[in-house]
C-alpha atoms as a printed R data frame, in Angstrom:
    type eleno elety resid chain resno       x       y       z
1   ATOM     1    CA   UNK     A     1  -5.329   6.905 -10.757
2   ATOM     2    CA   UNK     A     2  -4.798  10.420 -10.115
3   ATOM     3    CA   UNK     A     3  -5.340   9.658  -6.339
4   ATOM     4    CA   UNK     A     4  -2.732   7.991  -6.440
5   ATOM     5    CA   UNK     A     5  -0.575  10.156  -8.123
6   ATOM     6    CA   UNK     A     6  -0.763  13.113  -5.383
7   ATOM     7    CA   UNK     A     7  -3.191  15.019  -2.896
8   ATOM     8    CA   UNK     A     8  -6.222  15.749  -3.367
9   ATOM     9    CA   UNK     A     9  -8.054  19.099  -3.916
10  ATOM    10    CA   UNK     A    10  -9.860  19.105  -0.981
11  ATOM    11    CA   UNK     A    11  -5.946  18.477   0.789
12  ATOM    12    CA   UNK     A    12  -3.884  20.882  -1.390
13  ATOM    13    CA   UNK     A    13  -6.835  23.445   0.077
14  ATOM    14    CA   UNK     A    14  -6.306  22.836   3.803
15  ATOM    15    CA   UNK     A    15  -2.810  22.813   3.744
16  ATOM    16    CA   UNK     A    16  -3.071  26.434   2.259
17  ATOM    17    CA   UNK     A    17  -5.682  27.028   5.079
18  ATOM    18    CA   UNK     A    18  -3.120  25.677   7.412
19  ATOM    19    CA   UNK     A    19   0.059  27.539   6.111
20  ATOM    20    CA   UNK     A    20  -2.147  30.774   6.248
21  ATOM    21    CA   UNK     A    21  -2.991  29.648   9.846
22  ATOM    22    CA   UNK     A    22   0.477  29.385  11.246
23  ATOM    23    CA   UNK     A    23   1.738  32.613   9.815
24  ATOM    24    CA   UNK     A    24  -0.848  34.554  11.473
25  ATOM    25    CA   UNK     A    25  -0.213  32.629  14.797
26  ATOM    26    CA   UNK     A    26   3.760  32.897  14.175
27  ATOM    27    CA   UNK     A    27   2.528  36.568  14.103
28  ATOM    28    CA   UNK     A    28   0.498  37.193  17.233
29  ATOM    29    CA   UNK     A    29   2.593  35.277  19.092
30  ATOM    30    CA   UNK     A    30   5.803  36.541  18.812
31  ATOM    31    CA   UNK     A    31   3.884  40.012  18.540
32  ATOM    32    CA   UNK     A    32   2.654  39.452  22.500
33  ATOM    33    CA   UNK     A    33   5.569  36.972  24.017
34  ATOM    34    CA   UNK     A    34   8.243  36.878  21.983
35  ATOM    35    CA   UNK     A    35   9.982  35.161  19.350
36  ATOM    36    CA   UNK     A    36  11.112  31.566  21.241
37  ATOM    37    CA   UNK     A    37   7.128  30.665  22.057
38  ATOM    38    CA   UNK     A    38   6.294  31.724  18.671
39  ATOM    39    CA   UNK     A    39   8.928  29.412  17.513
40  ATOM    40    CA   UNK     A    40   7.608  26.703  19.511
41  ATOM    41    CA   UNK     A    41   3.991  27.292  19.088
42  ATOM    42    CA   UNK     A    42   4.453  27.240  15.561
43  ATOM    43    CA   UNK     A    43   6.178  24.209  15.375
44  ATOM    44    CA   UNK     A    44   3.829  22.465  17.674
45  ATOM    45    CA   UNK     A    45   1.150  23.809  15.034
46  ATOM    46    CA   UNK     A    46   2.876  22.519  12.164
47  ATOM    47    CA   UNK     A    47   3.193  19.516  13.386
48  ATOM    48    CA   UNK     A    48  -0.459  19.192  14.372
49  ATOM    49    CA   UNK     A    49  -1.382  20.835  10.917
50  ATOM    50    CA   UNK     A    50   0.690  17.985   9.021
51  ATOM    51    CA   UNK     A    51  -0.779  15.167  10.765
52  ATOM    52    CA   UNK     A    52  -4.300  16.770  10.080
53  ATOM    53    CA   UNK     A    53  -3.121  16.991   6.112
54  ATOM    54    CA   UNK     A    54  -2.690  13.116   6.280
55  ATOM    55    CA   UNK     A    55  -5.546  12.168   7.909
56  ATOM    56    CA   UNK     A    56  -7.776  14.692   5.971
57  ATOM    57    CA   UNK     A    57  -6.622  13.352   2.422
58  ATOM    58    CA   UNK     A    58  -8.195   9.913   3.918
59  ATOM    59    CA   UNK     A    59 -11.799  11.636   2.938
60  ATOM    60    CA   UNK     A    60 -11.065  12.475  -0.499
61  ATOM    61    CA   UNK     A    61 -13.853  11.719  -3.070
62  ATOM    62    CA   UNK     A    62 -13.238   8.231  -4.991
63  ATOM    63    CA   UNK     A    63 -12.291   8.338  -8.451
64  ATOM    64    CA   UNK     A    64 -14.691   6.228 -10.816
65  ATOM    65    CA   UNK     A    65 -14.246   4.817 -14.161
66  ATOM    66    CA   UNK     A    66 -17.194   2.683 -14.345
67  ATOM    67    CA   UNK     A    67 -18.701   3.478 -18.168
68  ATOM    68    CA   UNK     A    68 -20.412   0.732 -19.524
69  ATOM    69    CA   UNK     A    69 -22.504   0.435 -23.024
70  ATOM    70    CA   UNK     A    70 -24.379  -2.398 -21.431
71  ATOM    71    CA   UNK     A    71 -25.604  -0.953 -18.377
72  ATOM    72    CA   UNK     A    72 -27.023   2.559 -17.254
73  ATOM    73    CA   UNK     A    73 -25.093   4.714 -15.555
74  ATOM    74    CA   UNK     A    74 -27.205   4.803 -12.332
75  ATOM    75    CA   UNK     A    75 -26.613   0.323 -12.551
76  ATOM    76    CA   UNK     A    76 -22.841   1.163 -12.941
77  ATOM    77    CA   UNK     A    77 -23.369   3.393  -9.821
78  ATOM    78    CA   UNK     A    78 -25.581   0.861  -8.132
79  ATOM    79    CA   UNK     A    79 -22.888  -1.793  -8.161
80  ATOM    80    CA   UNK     A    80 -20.078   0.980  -7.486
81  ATOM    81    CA   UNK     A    81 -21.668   1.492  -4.142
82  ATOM    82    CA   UNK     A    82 -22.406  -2.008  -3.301
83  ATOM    83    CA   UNK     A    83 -18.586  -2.346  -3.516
84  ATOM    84    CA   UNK     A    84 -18.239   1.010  -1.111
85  ATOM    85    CA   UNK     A    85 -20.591  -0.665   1.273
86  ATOM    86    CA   UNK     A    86 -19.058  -3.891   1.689
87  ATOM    87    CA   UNK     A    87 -17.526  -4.863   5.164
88  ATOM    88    CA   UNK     A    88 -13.971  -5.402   3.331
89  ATOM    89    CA   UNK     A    89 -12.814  -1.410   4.174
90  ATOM    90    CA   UNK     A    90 -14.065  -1.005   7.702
91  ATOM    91    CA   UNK     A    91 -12.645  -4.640   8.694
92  ATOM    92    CA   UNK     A    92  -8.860  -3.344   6.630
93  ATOM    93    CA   UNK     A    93  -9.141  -0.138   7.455
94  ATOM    94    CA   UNK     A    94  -8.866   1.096   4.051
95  ATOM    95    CA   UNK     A    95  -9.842   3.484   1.653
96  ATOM    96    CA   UNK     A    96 -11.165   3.496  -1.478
97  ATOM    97    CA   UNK     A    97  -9.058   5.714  -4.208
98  ATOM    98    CA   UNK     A    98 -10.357   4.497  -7.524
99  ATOM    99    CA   UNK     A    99 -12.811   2.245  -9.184
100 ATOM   100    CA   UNK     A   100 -12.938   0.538 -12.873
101 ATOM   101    CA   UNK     A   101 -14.833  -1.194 -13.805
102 ATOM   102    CA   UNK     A   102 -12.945  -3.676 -16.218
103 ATOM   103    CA   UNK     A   103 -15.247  -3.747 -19.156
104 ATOM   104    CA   UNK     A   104 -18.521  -5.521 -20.647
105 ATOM   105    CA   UNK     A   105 -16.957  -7.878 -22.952
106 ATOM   106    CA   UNK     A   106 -14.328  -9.179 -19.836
107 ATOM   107    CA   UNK     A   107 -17.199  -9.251 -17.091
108 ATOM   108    CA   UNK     A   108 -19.489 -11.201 -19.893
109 ATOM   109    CA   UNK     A   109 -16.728 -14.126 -19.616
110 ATOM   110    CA   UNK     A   110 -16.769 -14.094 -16.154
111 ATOM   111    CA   UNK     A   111 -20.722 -14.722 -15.657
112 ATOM   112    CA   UNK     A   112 -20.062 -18.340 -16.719
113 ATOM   113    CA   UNK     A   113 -17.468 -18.999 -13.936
114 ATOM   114    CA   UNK     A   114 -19.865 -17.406 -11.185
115 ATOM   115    CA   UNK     A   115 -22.893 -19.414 -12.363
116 ATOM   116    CA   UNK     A   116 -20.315 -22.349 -11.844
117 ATOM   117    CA   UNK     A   117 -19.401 -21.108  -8.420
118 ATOM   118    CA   UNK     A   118 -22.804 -20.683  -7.373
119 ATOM   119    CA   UNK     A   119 -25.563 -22.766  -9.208
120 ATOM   120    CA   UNK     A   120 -28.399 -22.310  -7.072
121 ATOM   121    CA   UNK     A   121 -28.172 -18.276  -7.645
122 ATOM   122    CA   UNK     A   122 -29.511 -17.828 -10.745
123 ATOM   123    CA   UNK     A   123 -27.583 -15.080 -11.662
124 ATOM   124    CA   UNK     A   124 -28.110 -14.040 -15.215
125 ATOM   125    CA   UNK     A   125 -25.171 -10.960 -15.284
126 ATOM   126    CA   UNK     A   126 -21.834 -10.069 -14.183
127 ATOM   127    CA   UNK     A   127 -19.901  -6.764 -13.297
128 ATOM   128    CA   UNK     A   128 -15.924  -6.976 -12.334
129 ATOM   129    CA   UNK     A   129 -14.503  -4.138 -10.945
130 ATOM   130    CA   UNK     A   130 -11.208  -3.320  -9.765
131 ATOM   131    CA   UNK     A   131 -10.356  -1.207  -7.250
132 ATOM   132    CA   UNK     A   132  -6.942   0.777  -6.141
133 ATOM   133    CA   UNK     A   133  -6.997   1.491  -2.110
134 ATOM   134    CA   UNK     A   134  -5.201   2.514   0.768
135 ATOM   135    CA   UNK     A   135  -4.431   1.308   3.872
136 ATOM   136    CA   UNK     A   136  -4.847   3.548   6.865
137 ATOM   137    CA   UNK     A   137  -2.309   6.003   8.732
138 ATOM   138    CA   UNK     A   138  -2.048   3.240  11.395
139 ATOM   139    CA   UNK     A   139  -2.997   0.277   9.739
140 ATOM   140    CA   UNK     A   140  -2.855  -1.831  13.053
141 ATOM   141    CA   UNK     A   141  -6.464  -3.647  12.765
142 ATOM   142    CA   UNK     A   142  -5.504  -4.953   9.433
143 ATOM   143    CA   UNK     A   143  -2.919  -7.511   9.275
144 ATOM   144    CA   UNK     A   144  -1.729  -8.233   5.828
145 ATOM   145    CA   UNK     A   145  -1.905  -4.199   5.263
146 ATOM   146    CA   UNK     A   146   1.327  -2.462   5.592
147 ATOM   147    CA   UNK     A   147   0.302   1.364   7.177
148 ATOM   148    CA   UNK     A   148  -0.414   4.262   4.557
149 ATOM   149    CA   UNK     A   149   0.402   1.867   1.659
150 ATOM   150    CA   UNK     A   150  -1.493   1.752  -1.979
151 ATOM   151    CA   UNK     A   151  -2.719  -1.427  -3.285
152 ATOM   152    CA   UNK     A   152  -4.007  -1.825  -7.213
153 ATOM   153    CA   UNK     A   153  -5.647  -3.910  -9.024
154 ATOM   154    CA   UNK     A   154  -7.986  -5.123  -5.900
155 ATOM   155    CA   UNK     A   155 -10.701  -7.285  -8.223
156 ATOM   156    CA   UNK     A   156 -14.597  -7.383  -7.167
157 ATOM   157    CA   UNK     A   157 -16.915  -9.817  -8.876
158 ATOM   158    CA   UNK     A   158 -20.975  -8.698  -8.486
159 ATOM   159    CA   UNK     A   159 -23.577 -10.805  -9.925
160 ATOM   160    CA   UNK     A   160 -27.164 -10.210 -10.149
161 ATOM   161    CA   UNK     A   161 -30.321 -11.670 -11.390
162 ATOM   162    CA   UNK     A   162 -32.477  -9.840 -14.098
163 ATOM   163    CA   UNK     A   163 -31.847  -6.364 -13.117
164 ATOM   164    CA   UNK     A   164 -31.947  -6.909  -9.675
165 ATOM   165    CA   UNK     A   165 -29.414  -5.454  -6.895
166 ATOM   166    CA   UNK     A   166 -25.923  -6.047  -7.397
167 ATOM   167    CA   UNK     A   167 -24.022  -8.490  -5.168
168 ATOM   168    CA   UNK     A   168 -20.354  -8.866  -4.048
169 ATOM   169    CA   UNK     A   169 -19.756 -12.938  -5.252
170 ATOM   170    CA   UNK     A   170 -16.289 -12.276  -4.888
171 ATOM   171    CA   UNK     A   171 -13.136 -10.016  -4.122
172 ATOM   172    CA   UNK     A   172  -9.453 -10.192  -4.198
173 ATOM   173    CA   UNK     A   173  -6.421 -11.053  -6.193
174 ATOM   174    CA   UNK     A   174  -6.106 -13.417  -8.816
């Protein structure tokens, strides 16, 4: 959640970068020209500088809280990234913040309902996650997404058969 909460380190760094960057240029420039291009090419900076700040916080690491006493860590990770790799972000033009995985005793109830859903799978275990994302700057490829907004609770089903590679069986809201 803490994505959520405010920028990320990898942002709060290049907006010092980029404060640093403009005083120096605020510097030389009204050093050589004089002070109304320095105001100008400053604020023409900053502006550029701020919209790089937005889009750069878009490649901030996920947050994961996918511990499990059922499965390993690298099976936890396995079906982590089979949820990064699905076609849902690049088709919404979202981004991944977080990632929980909701717990062995809840996705042990759901196994029953996706053997249900799919009886010629043979699917012998069950992993729900849910995920927290957000839409892009200029969300204009993805419909239902409002631009730059956070959505919670986004709920991924995977299902495999004995020990094999996780599968997205379903995502969405309940």
């Amino acid at each position: 959640m803490a994505a959520l909460i405010g920028p990320s380190v990898a942002g709060i760094i290049y907006l010092a970068v980029s404060i640093v960057v403009l005083v120096l240029l605020f510097w030389f420039v009204r050093r050589k020209k004089g002070t109304l291009a320095a105001v100008l090419c400053t604020l023409l900076c900053f502006v550029i500088l701020v919209l790089g700040y937005g889009f750069g916080s878009w490649y901030a690491p996920v947050d994961k809280d996918i511990g499990s006493d059922v499965y390993t860590e690298a099976e936890m990770e396995a079906a982590s990234d089979a949820i990064l790799a699905d076609s849902f972000w690049d088709e919404m033009n979202a981004r991944v913040l977080d990632i929980h995985y909701i717990g062995d005793e809840q996705s042990e109830n759901y196994l029953a309902s996706v053997q249900g859903r799919f009886p010629d799978s043979d699917y012998t275990e069950c992993a729900v996650f849910n995920t927290d994302f957000r839409s892009a700057f200029l969300a204009k490829n993805a419909a239902p997404l409002e631009p730059r907004e956070v959505y919670t609770d986004y709920q991924w089903v995977l299902a495999r058969t004995d020990g094999g590679d996780w599968e997205v069986v379903t995502s969405g809201y309940a």
